[in-house]
Structures are given as C-alpha cells and as structure tokens.
VEXDREN-2710 file (C-alpha; in Angstrom, 1 decimal):
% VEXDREN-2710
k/r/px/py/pz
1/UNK/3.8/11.7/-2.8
2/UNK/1.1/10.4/-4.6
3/UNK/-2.1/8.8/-3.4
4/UNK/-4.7/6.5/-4.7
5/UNK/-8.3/6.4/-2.9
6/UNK/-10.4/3.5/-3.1
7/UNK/-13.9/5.4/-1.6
8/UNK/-15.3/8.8/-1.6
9/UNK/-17.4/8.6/0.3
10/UNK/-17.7/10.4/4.3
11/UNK/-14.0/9.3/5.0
12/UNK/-12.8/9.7/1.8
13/UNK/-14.3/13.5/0.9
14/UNK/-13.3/14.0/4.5
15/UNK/-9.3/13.6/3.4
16/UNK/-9.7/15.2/0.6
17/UNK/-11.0/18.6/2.4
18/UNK/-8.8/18.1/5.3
19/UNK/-5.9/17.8/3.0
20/UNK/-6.8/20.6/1.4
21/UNK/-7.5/22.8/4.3
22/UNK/-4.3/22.1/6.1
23/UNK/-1.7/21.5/3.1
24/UNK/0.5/23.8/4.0
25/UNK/0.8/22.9/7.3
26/UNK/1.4/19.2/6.3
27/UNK/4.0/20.2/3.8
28/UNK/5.6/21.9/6.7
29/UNK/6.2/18.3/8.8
30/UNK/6.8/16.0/5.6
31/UNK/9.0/18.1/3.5
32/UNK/6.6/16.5/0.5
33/UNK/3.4/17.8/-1.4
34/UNK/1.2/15.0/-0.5
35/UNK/-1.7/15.2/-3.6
36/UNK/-4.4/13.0/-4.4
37/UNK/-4.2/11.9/-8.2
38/UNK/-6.5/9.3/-8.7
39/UNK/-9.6/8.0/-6.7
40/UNK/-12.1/4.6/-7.0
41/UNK/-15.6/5.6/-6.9
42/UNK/-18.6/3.3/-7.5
43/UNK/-20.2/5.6/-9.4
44/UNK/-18.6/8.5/-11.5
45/UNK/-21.4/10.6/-11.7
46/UNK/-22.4/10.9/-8.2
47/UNK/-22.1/14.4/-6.5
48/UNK/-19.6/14.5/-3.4
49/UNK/-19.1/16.3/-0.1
50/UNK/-14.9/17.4/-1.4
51/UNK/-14.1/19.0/-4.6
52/UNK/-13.1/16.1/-7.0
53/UNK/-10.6/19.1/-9.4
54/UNK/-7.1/17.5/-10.8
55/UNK/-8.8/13.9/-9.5
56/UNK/-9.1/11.0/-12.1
57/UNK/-11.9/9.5/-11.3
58/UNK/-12.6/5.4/-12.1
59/UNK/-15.0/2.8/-11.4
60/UNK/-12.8/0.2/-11.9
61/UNK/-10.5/0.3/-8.3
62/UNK/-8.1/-2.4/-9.8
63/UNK/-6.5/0.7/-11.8
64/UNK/-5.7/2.7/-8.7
65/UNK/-4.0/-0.2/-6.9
66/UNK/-1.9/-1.6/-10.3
67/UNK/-0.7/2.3/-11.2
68/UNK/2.8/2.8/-11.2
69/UNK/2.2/6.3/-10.9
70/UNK/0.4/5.6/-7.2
71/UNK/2.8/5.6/-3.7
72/UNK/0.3/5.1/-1.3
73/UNK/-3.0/3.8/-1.6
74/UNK/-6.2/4.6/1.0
75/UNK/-8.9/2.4/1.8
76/UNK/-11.5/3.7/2.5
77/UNK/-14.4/1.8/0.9
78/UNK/-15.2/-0.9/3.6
79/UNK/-16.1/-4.6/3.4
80/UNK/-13.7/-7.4/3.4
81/UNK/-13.7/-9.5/0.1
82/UNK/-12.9/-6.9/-2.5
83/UNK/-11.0/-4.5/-0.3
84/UNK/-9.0/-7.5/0.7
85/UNK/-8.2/-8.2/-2.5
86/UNK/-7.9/-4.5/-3.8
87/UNK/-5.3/-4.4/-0.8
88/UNK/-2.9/-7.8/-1.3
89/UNK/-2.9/-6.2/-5.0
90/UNK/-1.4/-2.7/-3.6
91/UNK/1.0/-4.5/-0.9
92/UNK/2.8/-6.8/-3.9
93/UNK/2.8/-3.8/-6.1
94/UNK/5.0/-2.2/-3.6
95/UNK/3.1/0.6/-2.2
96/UNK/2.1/1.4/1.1
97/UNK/-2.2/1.2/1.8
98/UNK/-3.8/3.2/4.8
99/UNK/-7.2/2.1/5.7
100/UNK/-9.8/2.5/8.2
101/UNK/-11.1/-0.8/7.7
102/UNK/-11.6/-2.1/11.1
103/UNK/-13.4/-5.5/9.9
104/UNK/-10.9/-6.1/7.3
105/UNK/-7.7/-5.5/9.9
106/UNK/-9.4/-7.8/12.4
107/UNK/-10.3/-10.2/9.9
108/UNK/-7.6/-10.2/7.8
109/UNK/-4.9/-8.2/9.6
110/UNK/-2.8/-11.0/10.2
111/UNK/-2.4/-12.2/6.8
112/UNK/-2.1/-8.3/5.3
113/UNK/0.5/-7.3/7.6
114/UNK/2.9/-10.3/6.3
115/UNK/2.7/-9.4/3.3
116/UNK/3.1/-5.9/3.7
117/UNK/6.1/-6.6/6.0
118/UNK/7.3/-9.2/3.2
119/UNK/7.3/-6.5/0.8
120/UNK/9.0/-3.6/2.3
121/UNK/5.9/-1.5/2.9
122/UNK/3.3/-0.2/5.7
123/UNK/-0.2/-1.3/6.4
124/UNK/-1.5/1.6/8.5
125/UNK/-5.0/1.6/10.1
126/UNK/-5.1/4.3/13.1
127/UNK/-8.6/5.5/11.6
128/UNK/-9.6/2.1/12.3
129/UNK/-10.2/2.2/16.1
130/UNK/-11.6/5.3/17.4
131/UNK/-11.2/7.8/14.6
132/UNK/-9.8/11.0/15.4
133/UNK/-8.4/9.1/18.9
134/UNK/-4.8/8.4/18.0
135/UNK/-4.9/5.5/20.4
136/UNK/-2.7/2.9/18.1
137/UNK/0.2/5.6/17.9
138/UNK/-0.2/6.4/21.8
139/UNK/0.1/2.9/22.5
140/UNK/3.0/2.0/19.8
141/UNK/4.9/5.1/20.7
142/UNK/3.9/7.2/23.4
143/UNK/3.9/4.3/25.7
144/UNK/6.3/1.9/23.9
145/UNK/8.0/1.8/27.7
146/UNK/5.2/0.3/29.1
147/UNK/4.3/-3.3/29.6
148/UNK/0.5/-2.5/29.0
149/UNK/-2.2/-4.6/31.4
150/UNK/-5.3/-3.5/30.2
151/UNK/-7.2/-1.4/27.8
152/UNK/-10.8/-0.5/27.9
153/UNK/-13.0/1.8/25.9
154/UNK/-16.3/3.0/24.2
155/UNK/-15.1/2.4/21.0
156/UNK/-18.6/2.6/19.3
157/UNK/-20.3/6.1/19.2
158/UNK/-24.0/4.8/18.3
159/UNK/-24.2/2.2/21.3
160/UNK/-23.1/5.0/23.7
161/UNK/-25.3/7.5/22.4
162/UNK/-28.3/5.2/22.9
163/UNK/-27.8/4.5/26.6
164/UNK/-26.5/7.9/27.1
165/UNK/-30.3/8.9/25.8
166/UNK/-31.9/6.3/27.7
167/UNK/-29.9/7.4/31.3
168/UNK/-30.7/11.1/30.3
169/UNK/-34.3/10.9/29.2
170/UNK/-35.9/7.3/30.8
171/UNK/-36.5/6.4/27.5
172/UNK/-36.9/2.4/25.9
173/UNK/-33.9/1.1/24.0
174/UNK/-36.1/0.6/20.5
175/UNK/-37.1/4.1/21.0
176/UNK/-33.5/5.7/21.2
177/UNK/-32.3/3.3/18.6
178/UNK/-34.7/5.2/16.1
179/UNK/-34.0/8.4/17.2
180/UNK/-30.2/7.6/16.6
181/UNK/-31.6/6.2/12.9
182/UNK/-33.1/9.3/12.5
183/UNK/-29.7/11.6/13.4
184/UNK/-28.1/9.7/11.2
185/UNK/-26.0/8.2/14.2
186/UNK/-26.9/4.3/13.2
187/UNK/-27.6/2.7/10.1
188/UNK/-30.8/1.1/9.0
189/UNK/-29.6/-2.4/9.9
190/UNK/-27.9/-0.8/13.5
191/UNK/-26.9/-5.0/14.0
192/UNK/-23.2/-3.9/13.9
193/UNK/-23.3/-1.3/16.5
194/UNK/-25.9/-2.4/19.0
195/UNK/-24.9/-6.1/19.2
196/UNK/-21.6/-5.4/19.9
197/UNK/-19.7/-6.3/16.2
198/UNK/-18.3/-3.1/15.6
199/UNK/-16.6/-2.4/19.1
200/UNK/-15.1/-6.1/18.8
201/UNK/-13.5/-5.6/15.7
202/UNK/-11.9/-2.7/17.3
203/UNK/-10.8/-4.6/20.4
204/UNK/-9.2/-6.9/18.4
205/UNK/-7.1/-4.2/17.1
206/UNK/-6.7/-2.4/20.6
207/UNK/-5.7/-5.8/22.1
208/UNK/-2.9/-6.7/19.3
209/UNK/-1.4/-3.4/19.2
210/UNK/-1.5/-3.8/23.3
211/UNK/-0.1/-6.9/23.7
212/UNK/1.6/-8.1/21.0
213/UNK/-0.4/-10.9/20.3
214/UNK/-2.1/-11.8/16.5
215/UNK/-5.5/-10.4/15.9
216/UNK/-7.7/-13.0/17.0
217/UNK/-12.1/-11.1/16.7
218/UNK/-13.2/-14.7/16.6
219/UNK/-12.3/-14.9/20.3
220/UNK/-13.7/-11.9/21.3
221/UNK/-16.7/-12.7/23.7
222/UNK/-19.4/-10.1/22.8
223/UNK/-23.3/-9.1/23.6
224/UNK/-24.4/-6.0/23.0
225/UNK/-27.2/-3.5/24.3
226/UNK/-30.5/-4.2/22.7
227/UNK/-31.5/-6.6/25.7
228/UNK/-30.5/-3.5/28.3
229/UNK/-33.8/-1.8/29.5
230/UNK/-34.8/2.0/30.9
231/UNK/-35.0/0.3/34.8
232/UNK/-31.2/-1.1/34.3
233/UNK/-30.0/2.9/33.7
234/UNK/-32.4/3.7/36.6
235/UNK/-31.1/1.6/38.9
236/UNK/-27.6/1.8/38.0
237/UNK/-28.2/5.7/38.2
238/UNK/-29.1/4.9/42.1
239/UNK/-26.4/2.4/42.7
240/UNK/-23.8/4.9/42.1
241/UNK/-22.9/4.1/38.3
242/UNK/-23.2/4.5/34.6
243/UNK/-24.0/1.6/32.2
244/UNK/-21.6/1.8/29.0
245/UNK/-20.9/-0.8/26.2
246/UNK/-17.0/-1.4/26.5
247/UNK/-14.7/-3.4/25.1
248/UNK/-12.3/-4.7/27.8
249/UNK/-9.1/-6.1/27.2
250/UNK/-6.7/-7.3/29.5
251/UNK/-3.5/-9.7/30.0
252/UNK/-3.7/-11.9/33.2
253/UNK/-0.1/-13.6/33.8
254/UNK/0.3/-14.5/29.7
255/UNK/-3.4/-15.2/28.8
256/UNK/-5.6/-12.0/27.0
257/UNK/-8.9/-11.8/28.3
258/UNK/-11.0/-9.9/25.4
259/UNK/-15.0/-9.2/25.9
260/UNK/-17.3/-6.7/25.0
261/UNK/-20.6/-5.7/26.9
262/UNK/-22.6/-3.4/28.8
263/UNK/-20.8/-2.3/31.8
264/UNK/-21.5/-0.9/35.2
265/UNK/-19.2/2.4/36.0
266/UNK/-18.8/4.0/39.2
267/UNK/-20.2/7.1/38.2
268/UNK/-17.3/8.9/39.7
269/UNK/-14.7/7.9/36.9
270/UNK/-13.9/9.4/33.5
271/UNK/-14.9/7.1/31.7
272/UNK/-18.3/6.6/32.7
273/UNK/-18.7/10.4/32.2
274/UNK/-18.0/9.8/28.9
275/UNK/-21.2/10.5/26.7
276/UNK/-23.1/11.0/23.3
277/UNK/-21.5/9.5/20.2
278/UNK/-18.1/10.5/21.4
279/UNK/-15.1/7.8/22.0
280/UNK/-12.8/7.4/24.9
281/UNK/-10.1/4.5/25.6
282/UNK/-9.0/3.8/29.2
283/UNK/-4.8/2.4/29.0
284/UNK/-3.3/0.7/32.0
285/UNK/0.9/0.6/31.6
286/UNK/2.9/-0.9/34.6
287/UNK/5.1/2.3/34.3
288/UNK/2.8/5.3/33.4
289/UNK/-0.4/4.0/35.6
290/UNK/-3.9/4.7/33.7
291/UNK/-4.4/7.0/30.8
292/UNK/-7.1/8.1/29.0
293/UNK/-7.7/9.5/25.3
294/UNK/-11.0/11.2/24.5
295/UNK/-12.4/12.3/21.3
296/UNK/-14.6/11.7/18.2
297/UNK/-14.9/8.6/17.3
298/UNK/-16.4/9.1/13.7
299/UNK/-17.2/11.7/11.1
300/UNK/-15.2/12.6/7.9
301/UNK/-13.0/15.2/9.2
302/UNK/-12.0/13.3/12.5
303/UNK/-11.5/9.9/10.8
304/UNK/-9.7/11.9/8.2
305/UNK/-7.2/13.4/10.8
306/UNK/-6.3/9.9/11.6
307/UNK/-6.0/8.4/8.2
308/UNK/-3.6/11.6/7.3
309/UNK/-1.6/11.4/10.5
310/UNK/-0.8/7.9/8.7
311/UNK/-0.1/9.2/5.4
312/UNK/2.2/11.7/7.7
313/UNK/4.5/9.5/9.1
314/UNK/4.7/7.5/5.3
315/UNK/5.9/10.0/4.4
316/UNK/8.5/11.4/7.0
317/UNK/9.9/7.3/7.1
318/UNK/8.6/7.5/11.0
319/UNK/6.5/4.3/10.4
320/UNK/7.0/0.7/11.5
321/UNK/7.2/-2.0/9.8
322/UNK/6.6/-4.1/13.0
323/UNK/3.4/-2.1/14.1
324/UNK/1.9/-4.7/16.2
325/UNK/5.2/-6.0/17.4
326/UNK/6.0/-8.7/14.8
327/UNK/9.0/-9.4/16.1
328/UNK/7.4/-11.2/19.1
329/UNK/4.5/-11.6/18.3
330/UNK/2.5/-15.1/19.3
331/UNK/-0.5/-16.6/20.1
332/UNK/-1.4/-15.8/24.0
333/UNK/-4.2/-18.2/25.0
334/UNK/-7.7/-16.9/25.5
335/UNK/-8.3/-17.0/29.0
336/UNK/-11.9/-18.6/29.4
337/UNK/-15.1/-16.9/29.9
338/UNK/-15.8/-18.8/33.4
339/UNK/-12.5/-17.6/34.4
340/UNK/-12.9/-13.9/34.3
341/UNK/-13.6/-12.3/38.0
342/UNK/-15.8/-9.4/38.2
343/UNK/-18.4/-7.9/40.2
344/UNK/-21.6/-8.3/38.7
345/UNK/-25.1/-6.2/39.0
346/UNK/-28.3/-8.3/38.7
347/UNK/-31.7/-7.5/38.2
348/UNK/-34.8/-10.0/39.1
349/UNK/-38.3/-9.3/38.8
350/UNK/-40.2/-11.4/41.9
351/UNK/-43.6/-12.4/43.2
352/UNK/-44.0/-10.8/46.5
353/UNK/-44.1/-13.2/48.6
354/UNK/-42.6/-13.7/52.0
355/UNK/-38.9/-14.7/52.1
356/UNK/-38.2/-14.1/48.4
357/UNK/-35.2/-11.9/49.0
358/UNK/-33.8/-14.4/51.9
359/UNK/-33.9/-17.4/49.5
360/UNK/-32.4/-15.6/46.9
361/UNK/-29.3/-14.1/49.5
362/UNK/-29.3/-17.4/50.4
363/UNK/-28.5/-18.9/46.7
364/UNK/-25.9/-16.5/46.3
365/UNK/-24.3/-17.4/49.9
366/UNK/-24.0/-20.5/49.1
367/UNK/-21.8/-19.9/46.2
368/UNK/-19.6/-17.9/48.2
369/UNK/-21.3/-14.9/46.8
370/UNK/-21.6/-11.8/48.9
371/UNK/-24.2/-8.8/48.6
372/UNK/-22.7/-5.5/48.3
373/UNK/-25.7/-3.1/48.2
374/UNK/-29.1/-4.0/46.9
375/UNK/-32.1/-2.2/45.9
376/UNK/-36.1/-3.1/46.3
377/UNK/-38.4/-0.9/43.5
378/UNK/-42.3/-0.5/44.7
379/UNK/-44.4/-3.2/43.9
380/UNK/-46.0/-3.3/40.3
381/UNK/-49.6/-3.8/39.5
382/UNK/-48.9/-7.6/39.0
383/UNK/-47.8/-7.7/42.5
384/UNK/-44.5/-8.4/41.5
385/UNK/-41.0/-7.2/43.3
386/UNK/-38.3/-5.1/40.9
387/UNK/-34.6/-5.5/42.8
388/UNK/-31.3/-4.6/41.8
389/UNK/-27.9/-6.7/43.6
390/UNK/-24.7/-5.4/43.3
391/UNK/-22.4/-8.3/43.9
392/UNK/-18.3/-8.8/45.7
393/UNK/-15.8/-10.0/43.1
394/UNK/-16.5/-13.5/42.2
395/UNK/-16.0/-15.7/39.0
396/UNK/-18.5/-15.1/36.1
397/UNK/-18.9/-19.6/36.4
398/UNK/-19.8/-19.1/39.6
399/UNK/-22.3/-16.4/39.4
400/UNK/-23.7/-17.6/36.4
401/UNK/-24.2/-21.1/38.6
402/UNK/-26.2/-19.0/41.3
403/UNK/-28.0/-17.0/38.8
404/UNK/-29.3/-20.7/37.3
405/UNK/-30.8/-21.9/40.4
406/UNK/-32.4/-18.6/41.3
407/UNK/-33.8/-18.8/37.2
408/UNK/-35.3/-22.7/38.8
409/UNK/-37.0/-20.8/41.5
410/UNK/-40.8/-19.9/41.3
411/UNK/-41.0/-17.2/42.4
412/UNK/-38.9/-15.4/39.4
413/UNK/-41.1/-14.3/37.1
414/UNK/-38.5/-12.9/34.3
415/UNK/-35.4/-14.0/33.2
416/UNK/-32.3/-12.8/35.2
417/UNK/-30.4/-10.1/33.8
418/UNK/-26.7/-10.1/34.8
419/UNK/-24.2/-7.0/34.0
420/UNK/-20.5/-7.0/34.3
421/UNK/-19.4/-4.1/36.8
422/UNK/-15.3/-2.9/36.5
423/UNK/-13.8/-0.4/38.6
424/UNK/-10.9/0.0/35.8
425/UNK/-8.1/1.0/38.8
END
C-alpha cells in the first residue's frame, strides 16, 4: 500500500519513525507492506526529525493527491482552505485520506465525508481528537452496543497543564501560560488552546461520532481559562474539587447539549486526577455505564500511533464507510444554553459590611437557589471580603439571573465569576 503525506512535520516525521520502528509488526496484522513513497513538504531543503531515504520529496502537494501511484493519502499539514482542497482532490481521485485535522473535520467534516462515502473510499481522523487516545474507534466499535448519553473530556493538553501548574504551584494564569510557551507545550499565539477553540473542534468530533448527529463546532458554546485566577484553584482545592477545561457533550431526550469550559470536579474522580498535558475522555453508555480512556493527547509518536491505527484498518478492509453513522444521521437540536442544569461555584469579592453575605443568600433564595457549602477568605487590605458558594442544581438562566442582581448590588466590588461544577455519574 502506498501512501502520500501532505506534512512532515511533528506528526508527519512521527509516522514515518513509527512506521519504521514497528513494520514488521504492522505487516504482521495487514498482510501488506505499508511504505511511504512520496511526501508534500513546504520546503525541500529543510532538515527533519524521520529519515526522508526512498521518499520523493515535493513542494507542490497537488502531485501527491493527483498520483495514480498513491492509495492512501495523510494529512497532516493543518489549516482548512488548502488542505480542504488538497483533500476533495484525493477523495474524487479515489483514494482513501487519513488526517489529524481536527479544524478541518469539524469545519468541513460534513461535506468531506459525502464525498468520500460518494466515492467508495474512507475519511479517517482518529488522530484528530485526543492523539494516541483511540476514543473514535472505542466509541464506533468497542461500544457500538451502547446508546451513548454523554461524553466528557480534557481534550486539550496545554489548557490542562496550565491549571494543573497553577493548583500545584499557586501560581497566576499569564505566568503558567509562559512557562508552557517556554516548554514548548503552547504556541506563541496560545488563543487556540486557552480560549477554548481547540477542545471545541474536538467536541464536535466526540459529539458526532457519539450521537450520530452532523458536526455542528458553530454550536459549540465555549469560554476558555485565561479569565480563571490562582484563588479559583485555591478554593476549589478547599471545596473538595479540581478545576479542569472540559468539553461536555451530552443528549437530553433528542437535543445534544455541547459546551466547553472550566469545570469544578469532585476531587475524588478520575478524571479530575487527570493532569499535566495528558488527555482523558469520560464515556457514558446506557449498557456499559461510564468509561474512561487516558493517554497522550499530542506528540509525534502518540498522534502517529493513531494516524497508523487508521492506515491499519485501510488496509485490513475493517473500516467504515458510515463512521459517524450516516445512515441515520440528522440534525438533533441544540438544546439552549439557559436550559442546561448544573451546579455552579461562584466567587464574589465584597466590602465588609454588615449583612453582605445574608443579602446575597437572600438573592439566590429567591431564585429558588440553595447554598451547598460556602467559604469566607480573610479580609484583604482594602477591607474587602473574598467568598466562594458552591450552589444545588439549578438552571444556568436562573443562576445567571441571580448572579445579575447580586452584579447591581454595592457592595460587590468585582465582577462575579461563575464556574460550571459536574459530578459526571
């Protein structure tokens, strides 16, 4: 089988080496020499991390997707206008494409699988979600007897390195953010990551593959981290939980409910033990109860693993032309952002004054909202009160409501910061 790479860069060297390093054992499961012929680069002369021996190099990628010569082709280059293109090319030329494009599948992933499935051939992307995670085959396969409820994970490793730093160490949020610049764990414009982008894109993906409904990012509610602050992760820390940026999906009697957000854990969970830059994806089935699936969520080997275990089942005929379900699949309605129930954890910064606490309790009883536990910090310098409320399970319309009319009061000396909480059972 022959293969055409469009990138050679981290992912790309990555399948290259892994390829290498394990060809005997892939030969062993496909019964075919899988070998790499041709790959687009953007520039020729540029040294890689894989040997490039017995690989025709070109800078134009058009050649790799319009030779006959080519079976499968791998993106692997990113973007969304040229690999787009680069891709439709490969999928009416008759051969299958693998990519790890999680912008361009949740873009464009509608359209692309169409006309893959309107030309006989696959459009793969398990490297597109979590990297070495093979969620998407777990969920396709593993659990194809399940009718899956919900699915929730830290599907981006930079975000949850960064509160993971500022839990461990007490640290600022710009401060972690350019330590993780300076490992190499975000990029110089970290927009992507921290405000949420990446992890939605994925979501997207998680939910369609899920649920069976199209890919639909533009729905996606999604705020991401740079607003959390070192006295959230403190007093989460003494509440009992861990703050992590999640992508949530779920599917409430035929509507999909799709956000992405910091999130309060109960501390005593899996998932909220999850740290660092790794990945983890929480699966609710109505037969199989909740799994989890942990692992690396980038780097060229692991995303490699993933874009290979693709290339694997290619090439053993084990794929699906119907890989999200396109048989059945439809548009479920977006179940409104008011709608969604939750807990929720706020934060207020008050004057000291004399009934403060009672008029705020008293704002939130009149919406029906309870107080589940609640936590008074020391007063600061300015004389002003720092406390934490944990809330019952109400409506995010109706706490956002209460959280107005506190946000009227005077004594509020900050704007309110409200955090989703999910127990995930």
């Amino acid at each position: 089988m022959n293969i055409g790479i469009l990138g050679l860069g981290t992912v790309g060297g990555g399948v290259v080496n892994v390829l290498a390093k394990n060809q005997a054992e892939i030969e062993r499961r496909t019964g075919l020499q899988i070998q790499i012929t041709r790959a687009a680069v953007r520039d020729s002369s540029q040294s890689r991390i894989c040997p490039t021996d017995g690989i025709l190099l070109t800078q134009d990628a058009m050649q790799i997707v319009n030779d006959a010569n080519i079976d499968v082709v791998l993106e692997l280059m990113g973007g969304t206008d040229l690999s787009k293109k680069l891709v439709e090319t490969a999928l009416k030329n008759g051969k299958h494409v693998v990519s790890a494009n999680k912008a361009l599948i949740a873009t464009h992933g509608n359209e692309l699988l169409a006309l893959a499935k309107a030309n006989g051939v696959h459009l793969l992307f398990e490297a597109a979600v979590a990297g070495g995670v093979p969620i998407l085959k777990s969920l396709e396969q593993g659990l194809s007897a399940n009718k899956i409820e919900m699915v929730a994970g830290i599907i981006n490793g930079t975000g949850n390195f960064i509160l993971t730093q500022m839990r461990d160490k007490g640290k600022d949020f710009n401060d972690v953010l350019q330590e993780a610049q300076d490992l190499g764990y975000a990029e110089a414009d970290p927009t992507f990551d921290v405000e949420g982008i990446d992890a939605a894109h994925k979501l997207a993906i998680l939910a369609s593959m899920a649920f069976g409904c199209q890919l639909n990012f533009a729905k996606i509610s999604t705020e991401g981290i740079s607003k959390i602050s070192n006295e959230d992760t403190a007093f989460a820390t003494e509440l009992g939980y861990s703050i992590k940026h999640l992508g949530i999906a779920k599917n409430i009697d035929g509507q999909v409910q799709m956000r992405v957000h910091p999130t309060l854990i109960p501390k005593s969970q899996l998932l909220a033990n999850v740290d660092g830059v790794m990945n983890a994806v929480l699966v609710k089935g109505n037969a199989v109860g909740s799994t989890l699936y942990y692992g690396a969520g980038a780097g060229a080997e692991a995303t490699a693993s993933a874009v290979i275990a693709d290339l694997v089942d290619i090439a053993k005929g084990t794929a699906s032309l119907d890989i999200l379900g396109w048989k059945t699949l439809g548009v479920f309605p977006n179940q409104h952002k008011d709608e969604i129930e939750s807990v929720f954890y706020l934060r207020l910064l008050a004057a000291d004054t004399a009934g403060v606490l009672a008029d705020i309790t008293a704002i939130l009883a009149s919406k029906n909202i309870s107080v589940e536990a609640v936590v008074q910090k020391q007063i600061d310098a300015q004389n002003n009160a720092h406390i934490a409320i944990i809330t019952n399970f109400v409506k995010t319309g109706t706490i956002n409501a209460a959280i107005a009319d506190i946000q009227n009061k005077d004594f509020i000396q900050e704007p309110v910061k409200m955090i989703y909480v999910e127990t995930l059972d």
